[in-house]
C-alpha positions as CSV (number, residue, x, y, z in Angstrom):
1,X,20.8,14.4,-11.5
2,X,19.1,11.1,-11.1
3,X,15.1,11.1,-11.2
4,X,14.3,9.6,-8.0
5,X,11.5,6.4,-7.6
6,X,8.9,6.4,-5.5
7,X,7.3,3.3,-3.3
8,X,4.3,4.2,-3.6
9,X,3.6,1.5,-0.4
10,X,5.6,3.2,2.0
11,X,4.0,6.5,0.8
12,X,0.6,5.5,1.8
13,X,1.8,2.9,4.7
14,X,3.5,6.7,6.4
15,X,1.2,8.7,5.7
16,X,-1.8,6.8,7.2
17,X,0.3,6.2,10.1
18,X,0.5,9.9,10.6
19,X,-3.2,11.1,10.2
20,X,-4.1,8.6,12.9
21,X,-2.2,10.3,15.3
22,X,-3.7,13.4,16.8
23,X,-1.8,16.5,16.1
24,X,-3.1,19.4,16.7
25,X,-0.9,22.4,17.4
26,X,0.2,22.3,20.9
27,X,-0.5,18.4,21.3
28,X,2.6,17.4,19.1
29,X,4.7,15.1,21.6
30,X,3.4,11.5,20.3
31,X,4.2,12.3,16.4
32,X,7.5,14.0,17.3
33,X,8.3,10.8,18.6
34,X,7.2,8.7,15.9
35,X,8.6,10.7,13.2
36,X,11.8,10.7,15.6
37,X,11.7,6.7,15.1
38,X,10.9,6.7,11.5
39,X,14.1,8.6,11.0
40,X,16.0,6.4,13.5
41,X,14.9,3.4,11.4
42,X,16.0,5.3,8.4
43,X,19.4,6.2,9.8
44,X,19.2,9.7,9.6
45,X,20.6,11.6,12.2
46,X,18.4,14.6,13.8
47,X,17.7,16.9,17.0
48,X,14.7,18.2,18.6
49,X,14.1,21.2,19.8
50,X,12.6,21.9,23.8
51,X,9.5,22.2,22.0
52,X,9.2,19.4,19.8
53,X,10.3,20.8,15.9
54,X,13.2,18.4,14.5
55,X,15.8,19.5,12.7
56,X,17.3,16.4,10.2
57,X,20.3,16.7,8.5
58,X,21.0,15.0,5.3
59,X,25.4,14.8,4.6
60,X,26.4,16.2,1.2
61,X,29.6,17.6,-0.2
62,X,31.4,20.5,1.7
63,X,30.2,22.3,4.9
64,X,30.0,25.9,3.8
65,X,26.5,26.0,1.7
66,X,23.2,24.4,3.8
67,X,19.9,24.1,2.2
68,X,16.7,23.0,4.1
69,X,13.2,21.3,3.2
70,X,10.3,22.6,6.0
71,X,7.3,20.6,6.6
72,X,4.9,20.4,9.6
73,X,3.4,17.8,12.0
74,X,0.8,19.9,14.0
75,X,-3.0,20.0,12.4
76,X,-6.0,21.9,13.1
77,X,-8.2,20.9,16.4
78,X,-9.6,22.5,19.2
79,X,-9.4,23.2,23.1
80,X,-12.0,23.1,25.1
81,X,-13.1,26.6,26.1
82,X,-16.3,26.0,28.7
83,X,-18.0,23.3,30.2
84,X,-21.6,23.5,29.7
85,X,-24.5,23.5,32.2
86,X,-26.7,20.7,29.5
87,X,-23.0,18.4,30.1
88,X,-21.7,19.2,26.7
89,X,-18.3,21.4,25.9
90,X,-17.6,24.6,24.2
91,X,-15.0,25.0,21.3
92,X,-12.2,27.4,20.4
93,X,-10.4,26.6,17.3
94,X,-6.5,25.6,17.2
95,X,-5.7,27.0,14.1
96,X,-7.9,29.5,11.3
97,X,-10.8,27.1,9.8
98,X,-14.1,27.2,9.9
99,X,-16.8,25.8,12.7
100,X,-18.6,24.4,9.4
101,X,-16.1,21.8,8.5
102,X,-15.7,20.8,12.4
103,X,-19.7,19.9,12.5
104,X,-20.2,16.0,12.4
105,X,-16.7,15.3,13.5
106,X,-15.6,12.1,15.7
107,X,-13.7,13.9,18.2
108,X,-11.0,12.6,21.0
109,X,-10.5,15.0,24.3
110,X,-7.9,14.5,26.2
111,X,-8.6,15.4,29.9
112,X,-6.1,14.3,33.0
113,X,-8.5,11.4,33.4
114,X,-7.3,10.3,29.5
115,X,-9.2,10.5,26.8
116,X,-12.9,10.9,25.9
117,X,-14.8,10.4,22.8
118,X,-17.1,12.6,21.3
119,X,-19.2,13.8,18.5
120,X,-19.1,17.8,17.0
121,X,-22.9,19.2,16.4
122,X,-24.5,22.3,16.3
123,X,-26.7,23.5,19.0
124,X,-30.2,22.5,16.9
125,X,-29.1,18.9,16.3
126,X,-32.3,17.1,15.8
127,X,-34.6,17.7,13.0
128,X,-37.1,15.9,14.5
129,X,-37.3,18.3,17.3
130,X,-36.7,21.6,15.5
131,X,-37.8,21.3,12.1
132,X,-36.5,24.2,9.9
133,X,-35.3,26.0,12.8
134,X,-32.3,23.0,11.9
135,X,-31.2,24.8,8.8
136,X,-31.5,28.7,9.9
137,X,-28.5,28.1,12.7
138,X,-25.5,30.5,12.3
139,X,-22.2,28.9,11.1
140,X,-19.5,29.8,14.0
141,X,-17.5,28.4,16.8
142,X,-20.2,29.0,19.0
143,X,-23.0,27.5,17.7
144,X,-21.5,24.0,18.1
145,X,-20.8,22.1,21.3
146,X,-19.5,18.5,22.1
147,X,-21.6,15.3,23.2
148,X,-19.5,13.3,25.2
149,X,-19.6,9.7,24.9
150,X,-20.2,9.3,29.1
151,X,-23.2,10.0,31.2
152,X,-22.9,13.3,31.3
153,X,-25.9,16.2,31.9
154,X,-24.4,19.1,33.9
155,X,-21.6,20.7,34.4
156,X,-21.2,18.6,37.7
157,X,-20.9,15.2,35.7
158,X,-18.5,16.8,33.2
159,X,-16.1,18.0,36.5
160,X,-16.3,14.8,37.7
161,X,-15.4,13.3,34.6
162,X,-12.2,15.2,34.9
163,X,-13.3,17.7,32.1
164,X,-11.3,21.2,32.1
165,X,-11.2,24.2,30.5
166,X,-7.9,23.7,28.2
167,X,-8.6,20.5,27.0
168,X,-7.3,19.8,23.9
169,X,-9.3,18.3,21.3
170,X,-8.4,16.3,18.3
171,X,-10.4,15.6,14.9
172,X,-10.9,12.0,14.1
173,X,-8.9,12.3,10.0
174,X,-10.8,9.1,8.7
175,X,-8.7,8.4,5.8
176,X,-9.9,7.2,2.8
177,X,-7.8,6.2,-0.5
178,X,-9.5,4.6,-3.3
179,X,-8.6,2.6,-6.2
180,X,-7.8,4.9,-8.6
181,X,-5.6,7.0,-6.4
182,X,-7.7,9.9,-4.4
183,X,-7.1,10.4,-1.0
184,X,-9.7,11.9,1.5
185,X,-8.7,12.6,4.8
186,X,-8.9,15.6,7.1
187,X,-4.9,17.1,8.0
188,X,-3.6,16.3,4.6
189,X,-2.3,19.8,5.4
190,X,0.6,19.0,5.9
191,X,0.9,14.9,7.1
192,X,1.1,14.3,2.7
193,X,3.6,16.3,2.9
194,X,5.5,15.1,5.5
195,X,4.9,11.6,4.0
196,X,6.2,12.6,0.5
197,X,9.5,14.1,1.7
198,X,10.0,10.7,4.0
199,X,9.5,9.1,0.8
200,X,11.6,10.8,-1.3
201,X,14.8,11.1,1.0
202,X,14.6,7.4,1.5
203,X,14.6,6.8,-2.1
204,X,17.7,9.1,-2.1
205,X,19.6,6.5,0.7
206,X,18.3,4.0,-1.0
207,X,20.0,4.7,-4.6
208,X,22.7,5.4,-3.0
209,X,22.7,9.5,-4.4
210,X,25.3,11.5,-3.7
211,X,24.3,14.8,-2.3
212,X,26.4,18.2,-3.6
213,X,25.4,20.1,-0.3
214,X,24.3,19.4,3.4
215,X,20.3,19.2,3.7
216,X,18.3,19.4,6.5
217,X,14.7,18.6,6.7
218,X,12.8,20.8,9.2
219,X,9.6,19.0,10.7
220,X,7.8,21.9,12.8
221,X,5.6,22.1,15.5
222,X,3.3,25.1,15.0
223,X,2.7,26.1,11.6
224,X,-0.9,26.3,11.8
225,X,-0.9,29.0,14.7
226,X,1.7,31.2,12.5
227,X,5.4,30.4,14.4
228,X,6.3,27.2,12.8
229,X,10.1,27.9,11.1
230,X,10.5,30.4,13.7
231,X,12.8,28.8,15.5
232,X,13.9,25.4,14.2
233,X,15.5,27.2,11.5
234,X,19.3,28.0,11.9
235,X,21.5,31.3,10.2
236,X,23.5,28.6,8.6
237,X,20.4,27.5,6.2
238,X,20.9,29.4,2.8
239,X,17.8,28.4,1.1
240,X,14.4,26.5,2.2
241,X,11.8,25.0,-0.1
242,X,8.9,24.2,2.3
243,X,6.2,21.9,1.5
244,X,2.4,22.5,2.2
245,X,-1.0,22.4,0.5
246,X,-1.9,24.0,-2.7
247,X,-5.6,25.3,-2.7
248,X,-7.4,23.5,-5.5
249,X,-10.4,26.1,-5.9
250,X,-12.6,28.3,-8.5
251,X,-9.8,31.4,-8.9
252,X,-6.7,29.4,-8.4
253,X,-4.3,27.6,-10.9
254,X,-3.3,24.9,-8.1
255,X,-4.5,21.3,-9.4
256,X,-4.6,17.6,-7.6
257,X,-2.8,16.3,-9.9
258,X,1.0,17.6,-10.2
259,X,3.4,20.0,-8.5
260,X,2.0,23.8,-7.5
261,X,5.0,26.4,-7.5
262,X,4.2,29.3,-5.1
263,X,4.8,32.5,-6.6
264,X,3.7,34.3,-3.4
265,X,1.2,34.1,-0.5
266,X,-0.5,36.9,2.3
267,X,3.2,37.1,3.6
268,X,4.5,37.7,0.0
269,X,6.6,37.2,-2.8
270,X,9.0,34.0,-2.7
271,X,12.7,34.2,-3.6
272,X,12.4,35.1,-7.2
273,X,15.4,32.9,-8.0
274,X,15.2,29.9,-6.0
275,X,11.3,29.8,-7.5
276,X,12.5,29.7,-11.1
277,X,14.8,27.2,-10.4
278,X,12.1,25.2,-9.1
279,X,10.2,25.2,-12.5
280,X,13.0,24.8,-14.4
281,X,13.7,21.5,-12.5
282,X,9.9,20.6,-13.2
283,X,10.5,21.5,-17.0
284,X,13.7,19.2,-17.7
285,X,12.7,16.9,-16.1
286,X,8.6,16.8,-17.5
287,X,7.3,17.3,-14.3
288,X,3.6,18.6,-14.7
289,X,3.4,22.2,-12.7
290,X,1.2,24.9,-12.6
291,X,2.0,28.4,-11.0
292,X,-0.5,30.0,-8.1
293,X,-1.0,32.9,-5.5
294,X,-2.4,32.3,-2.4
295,X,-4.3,35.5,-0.8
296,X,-5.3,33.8,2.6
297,X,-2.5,31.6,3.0
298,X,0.6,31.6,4.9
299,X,3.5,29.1,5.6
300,X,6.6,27.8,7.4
301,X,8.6,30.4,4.9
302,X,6.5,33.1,6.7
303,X,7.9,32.6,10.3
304,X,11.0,31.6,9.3
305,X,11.6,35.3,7.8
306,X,9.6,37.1,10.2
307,X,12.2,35.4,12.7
308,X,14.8,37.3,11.0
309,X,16.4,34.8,8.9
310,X,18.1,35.6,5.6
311,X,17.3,33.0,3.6
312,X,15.6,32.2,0.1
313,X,12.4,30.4,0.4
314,X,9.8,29.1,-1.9
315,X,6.7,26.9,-1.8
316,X,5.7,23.5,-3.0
317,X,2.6,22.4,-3.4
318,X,0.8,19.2,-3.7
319,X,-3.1,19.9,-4.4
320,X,-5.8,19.7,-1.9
321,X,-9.7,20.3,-2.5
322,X,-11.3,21.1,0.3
323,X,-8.6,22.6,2.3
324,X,-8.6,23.1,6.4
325,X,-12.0,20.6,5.4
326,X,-12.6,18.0,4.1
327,X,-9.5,17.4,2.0
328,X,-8.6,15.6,-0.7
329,X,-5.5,15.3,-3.3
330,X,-4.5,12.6,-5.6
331,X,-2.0,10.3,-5.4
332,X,-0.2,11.9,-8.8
333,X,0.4,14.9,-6.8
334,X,2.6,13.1,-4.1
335,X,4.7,11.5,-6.1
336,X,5.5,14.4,-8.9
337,X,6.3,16.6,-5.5
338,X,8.5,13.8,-4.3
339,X,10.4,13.1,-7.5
340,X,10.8,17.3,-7.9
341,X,12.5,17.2,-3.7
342,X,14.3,14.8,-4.7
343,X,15.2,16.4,-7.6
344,X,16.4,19.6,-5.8
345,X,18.5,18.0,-3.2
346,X,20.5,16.9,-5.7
347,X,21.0,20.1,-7.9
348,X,23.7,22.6,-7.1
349,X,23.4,25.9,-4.7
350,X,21.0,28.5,-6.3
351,X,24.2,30.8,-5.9
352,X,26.9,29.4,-4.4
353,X,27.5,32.9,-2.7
354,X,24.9,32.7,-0.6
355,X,27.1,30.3,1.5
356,X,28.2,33.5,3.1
357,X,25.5,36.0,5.5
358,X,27.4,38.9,3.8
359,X,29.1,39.7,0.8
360,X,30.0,42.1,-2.2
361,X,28.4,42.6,-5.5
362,X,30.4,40.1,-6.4
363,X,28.6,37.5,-7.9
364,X,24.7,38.9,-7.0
365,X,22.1,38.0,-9.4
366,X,20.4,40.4,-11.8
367,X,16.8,40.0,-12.4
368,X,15.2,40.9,-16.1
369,X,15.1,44.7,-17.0
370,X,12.9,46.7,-17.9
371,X,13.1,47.2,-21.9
372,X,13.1,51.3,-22.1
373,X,11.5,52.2,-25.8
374,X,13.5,55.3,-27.1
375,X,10.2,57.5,-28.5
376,X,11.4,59.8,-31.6
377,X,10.1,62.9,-31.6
């Protein structure tokens, strides 16, 4: 196996392109299509779905063993859920985060008059007009509202305007990377990710790397409202690493500043087999990783085997303070989960038996015993 290099330019160049496109779940179509040009440009062939998830395929060696990498274009955001008799809008979430993270937001609503601009603030706004009052404000969806950039004072001007209940909303990501390699952005969850697999199959083409099995890269829709591998994912795909966050917080061994190996999440254990061959990939080839669970966390591996699919799945993680917030991750992080895909797409099945839906004992693995301790008596 050949330890992949990573441009660290088109890294940054594709993932910047990506936050600046609103996508929040159920608004997908524009970055489906510009992902759909990307790997166009890239020469990589691919189908979409009626829905929007794109399904990638990689060649490699043989036809009889597929393996798959899942990442996701859709974000957090909002839909408008009431138009407001003071000329402002009402928010539901799109997606599980909290109303705290959404206050102070540059905000774009798309109505079927195009879009609007807006700003995210809570009901008491002005300190200068409530005073304390300011500070003693529940933190919930609906204790916020939306001021409209346009002359707007009832619920009259906002009909006018073209304003509907159902309007989707999109959070402005503001992306920030400094000098010494942090990245602040809102939606790093999971545009980096998306970003560092681009990277990392185009260093694959690029050094002209042989691959020992077909892979295909699954870009999904809907991730963050819990269906995202649901349906992208084909019988034929006998083991999937997906690609996401890795909560960097008090209690959690996830860092910004290597690779995070998912052990389990609320859904569950990952494929006990396919995760140790992740680390042991990380180890030969000194790749910094750290282990972690994830209690209030699910991903595309979740869907994908609520779906019905048999298939191994594990989790990689890049670190992200801050997440479904503000978010931030490091630019070590990336590249080490970059250089570890590429890694894996080149390594051989986890058990080549798995090429088949069904099969004997033949060939199953064995996971450690238990150690019985004869007691004398």
């Amino acid at each position: 196996m050949e330890r992949i290099d990573i441009d660290k330019q088109y890294l940054f160049q594709t993932l910047t392109s990506l936050l600046n496109i609103p996508s929040p779940a159920g608004y997908t179509d524009q970055i489906v299509h510009f992902v759909g040009e990307e790997l166009e440009r890239l020469g990589i062939p691919f189908i979409v779905t009626r829905r929007g998830a794109i399904r990638a395929t990689l060649g490699g060696e043989g036809d009889t063993f597929h393996r798959a990498i899942s990442v996701h274009l859709d974000t957090l955001g909002a839909m408008v859920c009431d138009l407001k008799d003071n000329g402002r809008l009402s928010l539901s979430p799109i997606g599980t985060w909290s109303s705290r993270f959404a206050e102070g937001a540059r905000v774009t609503i798309f109505t079927e008059n195009g879009p609007f601009r807006g700003t995210v603030l809570p009901l008491k706004a002005s300190g200068h007009t409530y005073g304390d009052a300011v500070d003693e404000q529940p933190v919930s969806w609906d204790h916020i509202e939306v001021r409209i950039d346009h002359r707007s004072h009832c619920q009259k001007d906002l009909i006018d305007a073209g304003f509907n209940v159902g309007d989707f909303v999109s959070f402005d990501s503001t992306p920030e990377i400094t000098p010494n390699g942090f990245l602040n952005a809102r939606h790093l969850d999971d545009k980096a990710g998306v970003a560092l697999v681009l990277t990392a199959v185009r260093s694959i083409q690029r050094s002209g790397i042989s691959l020992p099995v077909p892979a295909h890269l699954l870009l999904t829709i809907s991730e963050e409202v819990g269906v995202g591998a649901s349906a992208v994912l084909c019988g034929d795909v006998a083991e999937m690493v997906v690609v996401d966050n890795a909560t960097v917080a008090p209690g959690q061994s996830s860092w910004e500043f290597g690779v995070t190996i998912g052990m389990m999440d609320g859904a569950g254990p990952f494929d006990y087999h396919l995760t140790r061959k992740l680390i042991g990939l990380c180890r030969e080839n000194g790749i910094e990783f750290s282990r972690d669970v994830f209690r209030h966390y699910r991903s595309d591996s979740a869907s994908a085997i609520e779906a019905g699919n048999d298939t191994r799945t594990a989790l990689v993680g890049f670190g992200v303070d801050g997440s479904h917030g503000y978010e931030r991750t490091h630019e070590s992080s990336l590249i080490s989960v970059a250089r570890l895909i590429g890694l894996y797409l080149q390594s051989p099945p986890t058990f080549a038996r798995d090429k088949d839906e069904v099969s004997t004992l033949n060939g199953f693995p064995h996971q450690p015993k238990r150690e019985i301790i004869q007691i004398e008596t």
